[in-house]
TINUDREN-996517 format. One record per residue (C-alpha): z, x, y; residue number from 0; residue in one letter. Coordinates in Angstrom, 2 decimals, padded with zeros to 5 digits. Each point is the difference from the previous one (the first is absolute). Layout:
BEGIN
        pz        px        py   pos   code
         Z         X         Y   NUM      a
...
# end
This chain:
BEGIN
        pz        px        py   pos   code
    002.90   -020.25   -030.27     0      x
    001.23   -000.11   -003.42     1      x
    001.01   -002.99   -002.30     2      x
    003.67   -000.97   -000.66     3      x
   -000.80    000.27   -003.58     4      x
   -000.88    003.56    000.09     5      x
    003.96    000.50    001.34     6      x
    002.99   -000.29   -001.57     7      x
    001.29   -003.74    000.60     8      x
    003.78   -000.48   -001.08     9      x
    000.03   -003.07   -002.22    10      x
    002.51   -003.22    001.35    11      x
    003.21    000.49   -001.60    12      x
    001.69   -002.51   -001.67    13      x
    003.20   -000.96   -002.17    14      x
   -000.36   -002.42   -002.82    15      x
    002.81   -002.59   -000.13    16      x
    001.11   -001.50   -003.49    17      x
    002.75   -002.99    000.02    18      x
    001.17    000.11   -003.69    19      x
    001.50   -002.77   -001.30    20      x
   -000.27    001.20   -003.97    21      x
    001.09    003.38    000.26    22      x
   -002.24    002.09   -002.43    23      x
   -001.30    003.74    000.19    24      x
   -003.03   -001.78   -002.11    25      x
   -000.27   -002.55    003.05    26      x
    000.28    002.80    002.76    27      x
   -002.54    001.75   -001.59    28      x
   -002.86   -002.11   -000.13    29      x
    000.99   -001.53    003.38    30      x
    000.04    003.40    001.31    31      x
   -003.30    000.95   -001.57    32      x
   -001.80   -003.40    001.34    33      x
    001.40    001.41    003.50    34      x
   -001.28    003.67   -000.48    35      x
   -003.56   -001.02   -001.10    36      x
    000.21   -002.99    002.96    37      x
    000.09    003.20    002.56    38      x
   -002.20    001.97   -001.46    39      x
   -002.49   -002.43    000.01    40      x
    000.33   -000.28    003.22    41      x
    000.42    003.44    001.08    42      x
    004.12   -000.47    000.93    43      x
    002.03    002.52   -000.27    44      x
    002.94   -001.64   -001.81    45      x
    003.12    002.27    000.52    46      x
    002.89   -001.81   -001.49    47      x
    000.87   -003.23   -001.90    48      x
    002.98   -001.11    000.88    49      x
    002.12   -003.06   -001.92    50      x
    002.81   -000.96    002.94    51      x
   -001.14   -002.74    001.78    52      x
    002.06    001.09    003.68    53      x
   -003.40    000.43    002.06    54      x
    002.14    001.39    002.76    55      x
   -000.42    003.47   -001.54    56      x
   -003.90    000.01   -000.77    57      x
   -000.34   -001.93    003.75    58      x
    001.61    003.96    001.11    59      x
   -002.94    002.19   -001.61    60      x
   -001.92    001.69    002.53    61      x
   -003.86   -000.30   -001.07    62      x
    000.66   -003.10   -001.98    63      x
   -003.78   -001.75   -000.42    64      x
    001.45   -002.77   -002.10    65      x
    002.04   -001.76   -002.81    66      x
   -001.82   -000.27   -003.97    67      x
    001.05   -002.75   -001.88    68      x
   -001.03   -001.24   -003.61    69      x
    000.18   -003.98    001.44    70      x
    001.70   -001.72    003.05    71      x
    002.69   -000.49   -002.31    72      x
    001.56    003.17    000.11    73      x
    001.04   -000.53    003.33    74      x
    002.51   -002.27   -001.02    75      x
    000.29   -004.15   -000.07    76      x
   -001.73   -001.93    002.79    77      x
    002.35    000.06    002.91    78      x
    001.01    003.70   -000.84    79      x
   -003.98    000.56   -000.13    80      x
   -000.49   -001.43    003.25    81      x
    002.34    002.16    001.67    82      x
   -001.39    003.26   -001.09    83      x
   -003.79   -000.82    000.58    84      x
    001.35   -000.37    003.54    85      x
    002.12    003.32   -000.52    86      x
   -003.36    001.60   -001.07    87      x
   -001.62   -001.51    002.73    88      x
    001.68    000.97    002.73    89      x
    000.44    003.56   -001.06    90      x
   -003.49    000.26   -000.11    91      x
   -000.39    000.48   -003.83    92      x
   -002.90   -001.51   -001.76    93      x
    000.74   -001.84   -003.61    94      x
   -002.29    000.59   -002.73    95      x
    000.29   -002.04   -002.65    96      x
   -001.92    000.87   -003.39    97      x
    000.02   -003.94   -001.52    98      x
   -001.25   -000.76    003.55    99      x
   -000.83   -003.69   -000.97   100      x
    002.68   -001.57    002.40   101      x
    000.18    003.17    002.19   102      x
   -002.01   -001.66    003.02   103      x
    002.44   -003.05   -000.24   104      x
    003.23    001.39   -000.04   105      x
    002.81   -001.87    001.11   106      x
    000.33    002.16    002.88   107      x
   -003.34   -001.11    001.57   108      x
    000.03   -002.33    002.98   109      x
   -003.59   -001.33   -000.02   110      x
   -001.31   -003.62   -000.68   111      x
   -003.15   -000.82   -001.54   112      x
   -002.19   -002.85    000.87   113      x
    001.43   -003.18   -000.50   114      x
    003.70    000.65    001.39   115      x
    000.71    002.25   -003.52   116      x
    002.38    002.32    000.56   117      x
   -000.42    003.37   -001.83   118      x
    003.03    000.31   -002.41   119      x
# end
């Protein structure tokens, strides 16, 4: 019997997502770099970083572990957010967030904690 780690094991592949609202190669850059090191930490394959915020086209990638972001933010403004967790969601996708302070309480979460608060 031998030990996965003495095979090959493809990494999970992933595409970062950047929402840029100040357009600047300087910007990209180090958002892209944050992303990069993020995966490779982490052992993700991170195969494209992609600007356009239409998930329709990364929910249509075959292999697709998940979705990088830099912060929640970059998946747009609350309700717009809310939607594409659920997008995510359904499709399967897991979202890694890299400032992953509010990632367990995303708007998109349905749970309640004790004392009737509602996870927001």
């Amino acid at each position: 019997m031998e030990l996965t780690e003495q095979r090959p094991v493809p990494a999970p592949t992933v595409v970062g997502l950047l929402r840029l609202t100040v357009e600047t190669a300087a910007r990209q850059a180090a958002l892209a770099e944050v992303l990069s090191e993020f995966c490779a930490r982490r052992e993700l394959d991170l195969t494209d970083i992609v600007t356009d915020i239409d998930l329709t086209e990364l929910l249509a990638r075959r292999g697709l572990y998940g979705i990088v972001l830099p912060s929640l933010a970059h998946l747009g403004a609350a309700p717009e957010r809310v939607m594409r967790h659920r997008q995510l969601a359904e499709a399967g996708l897991q979202l890694l967030v890299v400032r992953d302070l509010k990632a367990r309480t995303s708007a998109a979460s349905t749970a309640k904690r004790p004392g009737n608060q509602q996870i927001t």
